[in-house]
C-alpha positions in Angstrom: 0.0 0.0 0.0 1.1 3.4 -1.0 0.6 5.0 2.6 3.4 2.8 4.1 5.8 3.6 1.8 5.0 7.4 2.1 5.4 7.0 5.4 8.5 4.7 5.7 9.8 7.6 3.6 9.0 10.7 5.6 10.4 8.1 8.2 13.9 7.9 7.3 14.1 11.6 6.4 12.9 12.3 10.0 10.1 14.0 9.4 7.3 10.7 9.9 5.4 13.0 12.6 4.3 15.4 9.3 2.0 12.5 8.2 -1.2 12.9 9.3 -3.4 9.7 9.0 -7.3 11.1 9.3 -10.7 9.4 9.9 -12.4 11.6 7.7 -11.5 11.1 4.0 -9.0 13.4 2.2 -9.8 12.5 -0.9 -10.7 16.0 -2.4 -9.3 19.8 -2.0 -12.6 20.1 -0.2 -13.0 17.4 2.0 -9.1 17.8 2.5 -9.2 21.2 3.9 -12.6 20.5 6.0 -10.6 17.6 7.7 -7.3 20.0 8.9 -8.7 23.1 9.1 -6.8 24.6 6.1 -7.6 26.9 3.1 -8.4 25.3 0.0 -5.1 26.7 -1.5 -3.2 24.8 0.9 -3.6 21.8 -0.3 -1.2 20.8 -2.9 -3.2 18.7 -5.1 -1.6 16.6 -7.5 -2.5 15.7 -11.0 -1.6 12.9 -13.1 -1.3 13.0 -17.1 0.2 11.4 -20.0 2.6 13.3 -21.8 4.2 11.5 -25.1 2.7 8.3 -23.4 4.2 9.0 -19.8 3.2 9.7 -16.8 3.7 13.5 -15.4 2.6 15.0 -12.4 1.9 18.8 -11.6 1.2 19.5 -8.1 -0.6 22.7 -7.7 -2.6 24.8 -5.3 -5.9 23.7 -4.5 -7.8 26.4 -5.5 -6.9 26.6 -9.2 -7.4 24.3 -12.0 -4.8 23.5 -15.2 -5.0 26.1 -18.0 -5.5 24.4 -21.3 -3.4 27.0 -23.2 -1.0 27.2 -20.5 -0.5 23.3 -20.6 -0.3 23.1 -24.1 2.0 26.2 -24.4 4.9 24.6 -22.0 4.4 20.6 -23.2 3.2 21.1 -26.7 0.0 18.4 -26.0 -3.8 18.9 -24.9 -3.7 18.0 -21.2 -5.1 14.0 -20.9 -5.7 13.4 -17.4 -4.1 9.9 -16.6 -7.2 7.4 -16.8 -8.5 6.8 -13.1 -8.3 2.6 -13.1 -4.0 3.4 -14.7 -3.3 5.9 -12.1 -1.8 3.0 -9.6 0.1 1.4 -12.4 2.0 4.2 -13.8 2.3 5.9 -10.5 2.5 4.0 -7.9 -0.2 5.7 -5.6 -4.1 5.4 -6.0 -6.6 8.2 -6.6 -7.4 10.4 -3.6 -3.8 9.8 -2.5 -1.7 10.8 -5.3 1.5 12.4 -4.1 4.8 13.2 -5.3 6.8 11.2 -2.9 8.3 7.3 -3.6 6.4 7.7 -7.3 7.1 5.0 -10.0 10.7 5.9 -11.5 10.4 7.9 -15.2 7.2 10.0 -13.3 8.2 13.6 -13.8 6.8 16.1 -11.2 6.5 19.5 -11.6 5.2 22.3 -9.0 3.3 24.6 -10.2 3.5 28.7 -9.1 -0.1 28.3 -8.0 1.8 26.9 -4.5 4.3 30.0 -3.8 0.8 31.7 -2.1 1.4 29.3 0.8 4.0 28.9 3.3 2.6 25.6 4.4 1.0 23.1 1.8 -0.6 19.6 2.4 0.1 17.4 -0.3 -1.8 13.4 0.3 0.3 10.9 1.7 -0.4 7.5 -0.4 -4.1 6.8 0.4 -7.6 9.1 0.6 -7.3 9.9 4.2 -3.6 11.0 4.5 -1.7 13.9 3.9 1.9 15.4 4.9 2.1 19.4 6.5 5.4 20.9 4.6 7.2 24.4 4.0 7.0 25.2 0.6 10.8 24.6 0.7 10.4 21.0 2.4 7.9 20.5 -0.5 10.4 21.1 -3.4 13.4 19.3 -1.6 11.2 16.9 -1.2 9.6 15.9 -4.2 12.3 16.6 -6.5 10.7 18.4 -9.2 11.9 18.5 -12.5 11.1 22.7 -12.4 8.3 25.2 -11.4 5.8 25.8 -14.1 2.7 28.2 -14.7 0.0 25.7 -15.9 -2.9 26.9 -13.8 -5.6 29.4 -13.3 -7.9 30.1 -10.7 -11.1 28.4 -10.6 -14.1 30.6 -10.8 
């Protein structure tokens, strides 16, 4: 299961008391932020897609959506959203816990700008009721990202 090796992870690096196992599911930016008492926007959400036939991951704010233009301008594709029932396989992590930690090797993640509002960010933590309190700075050491990008927009 995904949630063990997040948290063998944030183990090692010393940082295990970060992951926060909830009763309530985290599943969504919504239910996410209802369960810690957070802004929407704090939650780093992270979204899968196929680029070139593999797997990419952007992990933005929670309060903004990707920007078709904007996707299209910096990977030269449409955005396709990886199909829920393949998210595992090319991941490593199931949907409602996607994070950017102990992903499959040839994943790419990028962070998006959407997250430099926040200080603090809660990306999931392998499963739908987990996720991980970090620094913006923890967050990029972290998840090793291949570079910041400008994909998103606001949701209205």
């Amino acid at each position: 299961m995904s949630i063990s090796r997040v948290k063998r992870f944030f183990d090692e690096i010393g940082l295990g008391d970060r992951v926060r196992e909830l009763e309530q599911s985290s599943a969504t930016v919504e239910l996410a932020a209802q369960a810690i008492g957070c802004e929407a926007g704090q939650i780093a959400k992270t979204l899968t897609f196929l680029v070139n036939k593999q797997p990419l991951m952007v992990v933005c704010a929670g309060n903004v959506k990707v920007s078709n233009p904007k996707f299209k301008a910096r990977f030269h594709r449409r955005p396709s959203m990886i199909p829920a029932e393949k998210v595992r396989g090319l991941t490593g992590h199931e949907v409602g816990g996607v994070c950017p930690f102990v992903v499959k090797e040839g994943v790419a993640v990028y962070l998006d700008q959407s997250l430099k509002a926040n200080r603090v960010v809660y990306p999931g933590a392998g499963n739908s009721h987990s996720l991980v309190e970090l620094t913006l700075e923890e967050l990029e050491r972290l998840a090793r990202p291949v570079a910041w990008i400008d994909v998103c927009q606001p949701i209205v």
